[in-house]
HTML snippet that shows the backbone in 3Dmol.js (N, CA, C, O; Angstrom):
<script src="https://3Dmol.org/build/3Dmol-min.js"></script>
<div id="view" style="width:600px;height:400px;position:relative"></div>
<script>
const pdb = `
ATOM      1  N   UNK A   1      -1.352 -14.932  23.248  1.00  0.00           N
ATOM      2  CA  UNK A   1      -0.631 -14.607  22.006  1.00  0.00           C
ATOM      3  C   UNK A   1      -0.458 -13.094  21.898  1.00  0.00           C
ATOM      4  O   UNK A   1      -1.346 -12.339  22.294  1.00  0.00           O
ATOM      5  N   UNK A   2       0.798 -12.599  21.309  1.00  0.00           N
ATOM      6  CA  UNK A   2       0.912 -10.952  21.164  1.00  0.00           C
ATOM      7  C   UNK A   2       0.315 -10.405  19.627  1.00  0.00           C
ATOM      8  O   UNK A   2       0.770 -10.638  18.507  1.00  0.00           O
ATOM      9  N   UNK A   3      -0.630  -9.760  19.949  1.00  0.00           N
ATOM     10  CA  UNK A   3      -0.850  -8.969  19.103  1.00  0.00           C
ATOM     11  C   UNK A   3      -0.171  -7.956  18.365  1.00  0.00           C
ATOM     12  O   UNK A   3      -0.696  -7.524  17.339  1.00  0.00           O
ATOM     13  N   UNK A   4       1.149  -7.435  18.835  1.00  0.00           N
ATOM     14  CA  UNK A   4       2.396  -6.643  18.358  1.00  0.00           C
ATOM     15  C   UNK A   4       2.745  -7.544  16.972  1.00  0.00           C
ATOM     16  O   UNK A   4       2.898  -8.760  16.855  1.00  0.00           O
ATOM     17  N   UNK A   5       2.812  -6.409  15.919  1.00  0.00           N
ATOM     18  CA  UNK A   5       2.914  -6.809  14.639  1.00  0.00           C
ATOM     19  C   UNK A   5       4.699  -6.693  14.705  1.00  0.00           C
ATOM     20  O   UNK A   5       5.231  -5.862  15.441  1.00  0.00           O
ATOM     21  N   UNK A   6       5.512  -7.645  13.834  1.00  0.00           N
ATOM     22  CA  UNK A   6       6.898  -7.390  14.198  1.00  0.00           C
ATOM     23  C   UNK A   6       7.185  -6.489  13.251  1.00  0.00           C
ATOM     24  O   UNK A   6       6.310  -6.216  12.429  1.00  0.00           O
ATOM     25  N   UNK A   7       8.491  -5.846  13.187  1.00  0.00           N
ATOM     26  CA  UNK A   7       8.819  -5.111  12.432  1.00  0.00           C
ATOM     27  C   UNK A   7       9.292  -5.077  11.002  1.00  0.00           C
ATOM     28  O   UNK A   7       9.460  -4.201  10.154  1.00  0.00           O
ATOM     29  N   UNK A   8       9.445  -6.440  11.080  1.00  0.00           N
ATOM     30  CA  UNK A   8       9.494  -7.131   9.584  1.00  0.00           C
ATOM     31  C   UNK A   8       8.362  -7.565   8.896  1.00  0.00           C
ATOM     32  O   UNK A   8       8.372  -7.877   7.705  1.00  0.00           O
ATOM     33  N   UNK A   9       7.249  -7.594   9.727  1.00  0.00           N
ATOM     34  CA  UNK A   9       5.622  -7.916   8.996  1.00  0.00           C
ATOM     35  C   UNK A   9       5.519  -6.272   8.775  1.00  0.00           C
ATOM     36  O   UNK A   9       5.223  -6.142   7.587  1.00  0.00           O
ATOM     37  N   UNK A  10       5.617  -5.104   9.317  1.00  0.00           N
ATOM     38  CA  UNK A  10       5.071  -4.219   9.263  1.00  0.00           C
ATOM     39  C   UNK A  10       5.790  -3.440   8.144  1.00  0.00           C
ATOM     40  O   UNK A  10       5.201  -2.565   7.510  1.00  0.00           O
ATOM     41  N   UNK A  11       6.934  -3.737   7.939  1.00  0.00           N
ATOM     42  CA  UNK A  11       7.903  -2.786   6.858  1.00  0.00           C
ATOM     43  C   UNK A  11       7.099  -3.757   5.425  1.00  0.00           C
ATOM     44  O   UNK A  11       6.881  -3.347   4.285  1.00  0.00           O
ATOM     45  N   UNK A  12       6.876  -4.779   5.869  1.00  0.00           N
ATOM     46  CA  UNK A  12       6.506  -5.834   4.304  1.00  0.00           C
ATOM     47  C   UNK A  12       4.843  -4.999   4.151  1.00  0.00           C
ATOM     48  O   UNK A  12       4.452  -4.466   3.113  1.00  0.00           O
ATOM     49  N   UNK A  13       4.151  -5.060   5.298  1.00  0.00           N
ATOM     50  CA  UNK A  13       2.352  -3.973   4.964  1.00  0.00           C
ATOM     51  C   UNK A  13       3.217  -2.676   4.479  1.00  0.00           C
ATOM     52  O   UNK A  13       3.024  -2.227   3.350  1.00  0.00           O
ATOM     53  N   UNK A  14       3.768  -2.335   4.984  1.00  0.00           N
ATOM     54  CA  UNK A  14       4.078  -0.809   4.247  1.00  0.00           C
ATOM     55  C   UNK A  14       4.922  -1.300   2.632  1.00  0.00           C
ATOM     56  O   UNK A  14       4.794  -0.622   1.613  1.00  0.00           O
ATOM     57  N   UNK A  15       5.310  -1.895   2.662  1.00  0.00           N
ATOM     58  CA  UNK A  15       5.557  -1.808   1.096  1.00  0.00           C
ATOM     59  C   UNK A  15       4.771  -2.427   0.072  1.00  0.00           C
ATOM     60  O   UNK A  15       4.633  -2.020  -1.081  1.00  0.00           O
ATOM     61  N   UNK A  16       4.194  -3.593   0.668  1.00  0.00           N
ATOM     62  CA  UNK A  16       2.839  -3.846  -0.046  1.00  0.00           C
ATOM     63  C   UNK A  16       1.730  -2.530  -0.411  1.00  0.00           C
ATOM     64  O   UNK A  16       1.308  -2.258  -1.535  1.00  0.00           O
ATOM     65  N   UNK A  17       1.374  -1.760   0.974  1.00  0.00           N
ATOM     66  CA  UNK A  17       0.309  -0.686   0.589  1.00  0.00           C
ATOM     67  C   UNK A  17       1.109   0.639  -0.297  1.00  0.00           C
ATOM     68  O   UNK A  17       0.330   1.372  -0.908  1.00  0.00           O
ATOM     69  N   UNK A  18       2.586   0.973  -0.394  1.00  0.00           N
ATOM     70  CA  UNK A  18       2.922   2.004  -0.946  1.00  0.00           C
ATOM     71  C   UNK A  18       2.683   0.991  -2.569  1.00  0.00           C
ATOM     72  O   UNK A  18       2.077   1.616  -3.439  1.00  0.00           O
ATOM     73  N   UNK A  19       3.069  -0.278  -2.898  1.00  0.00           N
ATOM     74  CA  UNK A  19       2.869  -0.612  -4.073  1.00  0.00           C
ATOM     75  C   UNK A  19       1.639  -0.724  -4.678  1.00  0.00           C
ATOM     76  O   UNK A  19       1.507  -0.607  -5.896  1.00  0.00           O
ATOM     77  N   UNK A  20       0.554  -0.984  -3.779  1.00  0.00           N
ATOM     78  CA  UNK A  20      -0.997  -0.861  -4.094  1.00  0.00           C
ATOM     79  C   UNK A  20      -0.971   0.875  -4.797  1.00  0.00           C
ATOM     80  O   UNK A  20      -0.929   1.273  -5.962  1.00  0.00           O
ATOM     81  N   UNK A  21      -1.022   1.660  -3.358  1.00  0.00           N
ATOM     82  CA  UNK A  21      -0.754   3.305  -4.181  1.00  0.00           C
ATOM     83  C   UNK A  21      -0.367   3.748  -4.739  1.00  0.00           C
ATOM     84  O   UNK A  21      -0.771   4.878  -5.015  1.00  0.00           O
ATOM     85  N   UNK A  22       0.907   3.106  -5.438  1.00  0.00           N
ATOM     86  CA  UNK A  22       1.490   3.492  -6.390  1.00  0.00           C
ATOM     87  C   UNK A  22       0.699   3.096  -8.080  1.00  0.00           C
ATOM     88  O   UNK A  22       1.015   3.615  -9.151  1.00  0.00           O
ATOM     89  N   UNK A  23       0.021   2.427  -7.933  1.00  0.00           N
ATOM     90  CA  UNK A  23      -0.531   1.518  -8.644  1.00  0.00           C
ATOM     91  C   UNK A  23      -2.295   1.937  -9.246  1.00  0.00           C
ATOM     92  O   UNK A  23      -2.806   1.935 -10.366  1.00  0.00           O
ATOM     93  N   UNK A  24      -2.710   2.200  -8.142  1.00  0.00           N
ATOM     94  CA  UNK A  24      -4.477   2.809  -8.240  1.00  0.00           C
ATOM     95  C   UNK A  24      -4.193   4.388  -8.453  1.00  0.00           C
ATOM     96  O   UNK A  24      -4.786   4.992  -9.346  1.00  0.00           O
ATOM     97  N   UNK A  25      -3.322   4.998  -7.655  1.00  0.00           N
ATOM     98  CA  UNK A  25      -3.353   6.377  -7.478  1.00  0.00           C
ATOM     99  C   UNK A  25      -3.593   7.289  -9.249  1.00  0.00           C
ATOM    100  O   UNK A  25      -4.425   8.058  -9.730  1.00  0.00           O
ATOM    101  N   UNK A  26      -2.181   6.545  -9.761  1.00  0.00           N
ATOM    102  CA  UNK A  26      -2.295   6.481 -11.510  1.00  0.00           C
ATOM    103  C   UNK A  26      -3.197   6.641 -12.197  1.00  0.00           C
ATOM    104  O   UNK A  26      -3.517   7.606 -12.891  1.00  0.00           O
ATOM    105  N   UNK A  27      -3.965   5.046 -11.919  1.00  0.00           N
ATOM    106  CA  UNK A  27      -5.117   4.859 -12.821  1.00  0.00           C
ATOM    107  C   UNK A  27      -6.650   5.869 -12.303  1.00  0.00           C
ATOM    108  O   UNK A  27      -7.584   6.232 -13.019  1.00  0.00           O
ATOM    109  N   UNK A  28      -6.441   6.089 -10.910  1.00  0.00           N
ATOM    110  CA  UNK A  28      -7.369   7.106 -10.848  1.00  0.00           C
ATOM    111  C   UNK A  28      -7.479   8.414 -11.304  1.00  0.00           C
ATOM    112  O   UNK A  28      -8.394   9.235 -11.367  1.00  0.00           O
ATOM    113  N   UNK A  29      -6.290   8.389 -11.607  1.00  0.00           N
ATOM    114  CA  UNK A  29      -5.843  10.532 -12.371  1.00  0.00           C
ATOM    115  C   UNK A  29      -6.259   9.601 -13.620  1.00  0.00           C
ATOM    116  O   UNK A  29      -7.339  10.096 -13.945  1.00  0.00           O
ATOM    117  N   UNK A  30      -6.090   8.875 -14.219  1.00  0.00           N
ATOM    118  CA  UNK A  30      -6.164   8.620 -15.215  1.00  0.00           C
ATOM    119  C   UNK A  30      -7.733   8.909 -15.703  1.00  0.00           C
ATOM    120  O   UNK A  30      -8.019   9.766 -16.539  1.00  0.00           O
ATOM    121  N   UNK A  31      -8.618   8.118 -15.092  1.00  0.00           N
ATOM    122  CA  UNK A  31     -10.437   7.757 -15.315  1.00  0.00           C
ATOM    123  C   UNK A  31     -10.454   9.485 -15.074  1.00  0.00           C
ATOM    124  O   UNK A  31     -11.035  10.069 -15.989  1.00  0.00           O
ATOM    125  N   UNK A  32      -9.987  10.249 -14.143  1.00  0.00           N
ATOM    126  CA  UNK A  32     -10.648  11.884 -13.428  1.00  0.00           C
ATOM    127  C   UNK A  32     -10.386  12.299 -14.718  1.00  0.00           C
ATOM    128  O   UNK A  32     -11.337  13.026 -15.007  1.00  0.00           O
ATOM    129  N   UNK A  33      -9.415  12.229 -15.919  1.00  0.00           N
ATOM    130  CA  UNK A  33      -8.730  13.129 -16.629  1.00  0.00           C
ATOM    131  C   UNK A  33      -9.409  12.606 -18.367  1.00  0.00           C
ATOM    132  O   UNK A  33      -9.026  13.271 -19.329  1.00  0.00           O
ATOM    133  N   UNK A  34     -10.248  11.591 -18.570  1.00  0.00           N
ATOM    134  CA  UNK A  34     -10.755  11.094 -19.571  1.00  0.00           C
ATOM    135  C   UNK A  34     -11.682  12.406 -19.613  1.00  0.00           C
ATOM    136  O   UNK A  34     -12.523  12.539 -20.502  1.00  0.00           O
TER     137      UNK A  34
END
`;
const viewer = $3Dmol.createViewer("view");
viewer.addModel(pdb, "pdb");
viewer.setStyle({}, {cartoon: {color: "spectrum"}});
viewer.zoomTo();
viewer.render();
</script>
């Protein structure tokens, strides 16, 4: 079996993890800034 991620699984992890970061990054300035 190939372990090569396709390029359509890998653009979907990258927009999943930019939406995670977009998401925590926030709320962490947020808790630093209380």
């Amino acid at each position: 079996t190939s372990t090569k991620i396709s390029d359509d699984e890998f653009q979907h992890i990258e927009k999943i993890q930019k939406e995670i970061t977009d998401l925590e990054v926030p709320a962490f300035i947020r808790r630093q800034q209380q």
